[in-house]
C-alpha positions as a Python dict, from the first residue, in 0.01 Angstrom:
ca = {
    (1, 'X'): (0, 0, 0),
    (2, 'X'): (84, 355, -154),
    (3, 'X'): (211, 278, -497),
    (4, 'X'): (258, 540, -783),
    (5, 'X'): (478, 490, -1075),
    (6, 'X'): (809, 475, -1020),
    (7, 'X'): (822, 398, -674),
    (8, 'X'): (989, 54, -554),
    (9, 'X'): (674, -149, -560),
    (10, 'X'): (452, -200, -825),
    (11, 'X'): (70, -355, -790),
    (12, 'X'): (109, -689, -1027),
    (13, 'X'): (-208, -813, -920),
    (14, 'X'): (-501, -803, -651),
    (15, 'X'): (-304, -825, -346),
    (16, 'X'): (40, -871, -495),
    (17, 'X'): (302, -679, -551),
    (18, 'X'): (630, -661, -738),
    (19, 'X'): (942, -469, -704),
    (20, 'X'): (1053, -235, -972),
    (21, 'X'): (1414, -291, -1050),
    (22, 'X'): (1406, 33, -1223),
    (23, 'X'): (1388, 286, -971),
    (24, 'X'): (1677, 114, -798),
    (25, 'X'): (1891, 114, -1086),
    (26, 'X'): (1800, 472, -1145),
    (27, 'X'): (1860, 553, -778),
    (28, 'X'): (2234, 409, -804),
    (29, 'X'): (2339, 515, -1136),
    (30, 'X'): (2244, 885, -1029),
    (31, 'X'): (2314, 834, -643),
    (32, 'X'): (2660, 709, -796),
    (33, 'X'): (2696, 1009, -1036),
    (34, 'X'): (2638, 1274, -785),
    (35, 'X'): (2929, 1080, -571),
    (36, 'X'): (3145, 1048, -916),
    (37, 'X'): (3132, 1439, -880),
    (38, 'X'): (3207, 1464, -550),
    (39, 'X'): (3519, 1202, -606),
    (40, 'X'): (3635, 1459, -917),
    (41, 'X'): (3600, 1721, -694),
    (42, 'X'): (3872, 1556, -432),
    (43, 'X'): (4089, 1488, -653),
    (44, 'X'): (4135, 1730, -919),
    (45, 'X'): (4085, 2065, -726),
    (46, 'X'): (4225, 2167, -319),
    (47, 'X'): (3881, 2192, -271),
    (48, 'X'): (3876, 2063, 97),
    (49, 'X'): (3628, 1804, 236),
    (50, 'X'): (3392, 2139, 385),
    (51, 'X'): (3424, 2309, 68),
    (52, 'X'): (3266, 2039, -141),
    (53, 'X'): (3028, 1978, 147),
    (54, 'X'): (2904, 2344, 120),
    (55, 'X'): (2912, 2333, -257),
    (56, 'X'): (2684, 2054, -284),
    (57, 'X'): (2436, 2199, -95),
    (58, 'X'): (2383, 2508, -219),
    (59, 'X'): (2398, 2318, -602),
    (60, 'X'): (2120, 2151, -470),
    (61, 'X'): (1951, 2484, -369),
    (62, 'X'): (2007, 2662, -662),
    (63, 'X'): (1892, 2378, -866),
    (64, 'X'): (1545, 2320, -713),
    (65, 'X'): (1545, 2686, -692),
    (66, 'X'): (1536, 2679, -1105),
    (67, 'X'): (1314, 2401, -1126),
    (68, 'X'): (1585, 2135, -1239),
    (69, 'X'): (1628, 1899, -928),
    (70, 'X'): (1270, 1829, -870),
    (71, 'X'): (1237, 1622, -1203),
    (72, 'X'): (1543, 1462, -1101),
    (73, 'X'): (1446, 1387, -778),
    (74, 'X'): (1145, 1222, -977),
    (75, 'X'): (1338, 1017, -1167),
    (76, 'X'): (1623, 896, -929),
    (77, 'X'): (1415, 890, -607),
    (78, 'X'): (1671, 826, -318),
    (79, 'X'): (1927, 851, -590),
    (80, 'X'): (1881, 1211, -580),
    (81, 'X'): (1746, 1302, -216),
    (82, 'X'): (2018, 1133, -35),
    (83, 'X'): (2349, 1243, -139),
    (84, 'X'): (2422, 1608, -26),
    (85, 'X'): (2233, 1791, -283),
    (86, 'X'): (1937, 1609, -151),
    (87, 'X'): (1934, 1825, 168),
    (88, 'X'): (1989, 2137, -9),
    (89, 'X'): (1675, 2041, -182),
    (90, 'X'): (1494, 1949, 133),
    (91, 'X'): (1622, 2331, 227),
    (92, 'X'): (1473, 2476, -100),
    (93, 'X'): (1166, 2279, -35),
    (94, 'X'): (1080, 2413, 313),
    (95, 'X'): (1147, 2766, 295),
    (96, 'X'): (909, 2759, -101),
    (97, 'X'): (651, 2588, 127),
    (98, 'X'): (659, 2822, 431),
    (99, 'X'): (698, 3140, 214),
    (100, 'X'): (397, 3009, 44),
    (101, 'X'): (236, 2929, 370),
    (102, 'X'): (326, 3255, 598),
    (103, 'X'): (507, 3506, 369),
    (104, 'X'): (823, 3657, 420),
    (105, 'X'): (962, 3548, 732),
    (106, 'X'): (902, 3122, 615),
    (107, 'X'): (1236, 3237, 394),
    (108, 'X'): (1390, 3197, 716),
    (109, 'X'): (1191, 2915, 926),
    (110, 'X'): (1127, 2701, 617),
    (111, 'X'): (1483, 2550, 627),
    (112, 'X'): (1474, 2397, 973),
    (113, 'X'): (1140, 2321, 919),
    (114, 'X'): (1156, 2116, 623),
    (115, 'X'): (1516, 1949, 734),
    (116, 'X'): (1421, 1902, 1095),
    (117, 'X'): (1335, 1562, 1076),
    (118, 'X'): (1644, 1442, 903),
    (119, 'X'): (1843, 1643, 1185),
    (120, 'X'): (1682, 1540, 1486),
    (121, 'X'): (1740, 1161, 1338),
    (122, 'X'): (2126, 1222, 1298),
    (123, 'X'): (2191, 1344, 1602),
    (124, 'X'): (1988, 1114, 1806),
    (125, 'X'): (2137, 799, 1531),
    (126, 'X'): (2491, 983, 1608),
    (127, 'X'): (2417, 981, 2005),
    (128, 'X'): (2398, 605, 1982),
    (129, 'X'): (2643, 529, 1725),
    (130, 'X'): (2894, 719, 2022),
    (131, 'X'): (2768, 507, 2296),
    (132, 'X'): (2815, 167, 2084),
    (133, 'X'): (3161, 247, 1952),
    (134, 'X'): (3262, 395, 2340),
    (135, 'X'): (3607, 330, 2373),
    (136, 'X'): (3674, 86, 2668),
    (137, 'X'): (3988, 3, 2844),
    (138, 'X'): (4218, -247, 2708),
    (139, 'X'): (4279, -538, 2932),
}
């Protein structure tokens, strides 16, 4: 098993392991904090649901983009890659790594590259979540 510090699981011993409470309690308090934000946003501004949307994920561009997310995303783990500003930092990610990789024109592959993944599993997740929740006739 893969286990570096701060992930979930720990080595304790040979062939044991043990979860760290830590990460998940850094994972909700900044998970929770990033949705604290979002809740401010709603209610003290006529910022509309999109709006915030769309601010969060260019926050979380411009962040990585100035080095500041990735030590969060360090810290927190899913705390900080799962809320919206997580996929603008997936974005950020993909287009540094394919501008690194092929130049220039990775500025403008390296987004759906690095996010395609977590797209292709939420509309295929969405697909079913339609056909489970189909409406059917009343009787």
């Amino acid at each position: 098993m893969y286990t570096k510090p701060g992930t979930l699981f720990q080595k304790a011993k040979k062939g044991e392991s043990k979860m760290d409470f830590g990460i998940l309690a850094r994972a909700f308090i900044v998970g929770g904090l990033i949705c604290v934000i979002g809740q401010l946003l709603i209610d003290w501004t006529g910022m509309t649901p999109a709006r915030i949307l769309v601010t969060f994920v260019v926050s979380g561009v411009v962040l990585t983009a100035i080095g500041v997310y990735q030590p969060l995303v360090e810290f927190a783990g899913a705390g900080a890659t799962v809320p919206l500003t997580g996929f603008g930092y997936t974005l950020a990610q993909g287009v540094a790594e394919d501008v690194a990789e092929r130049g220039w024109i990775g500025a403008l592959t390296g987004g759906l590259t690095g996010t395609a993944g977590g797209i292709a599993a939420a509309i295929v997740f969405g697909f079913f979540g339609a056909l489970a929740a189909r409406r059917h006739a009343k009787t």
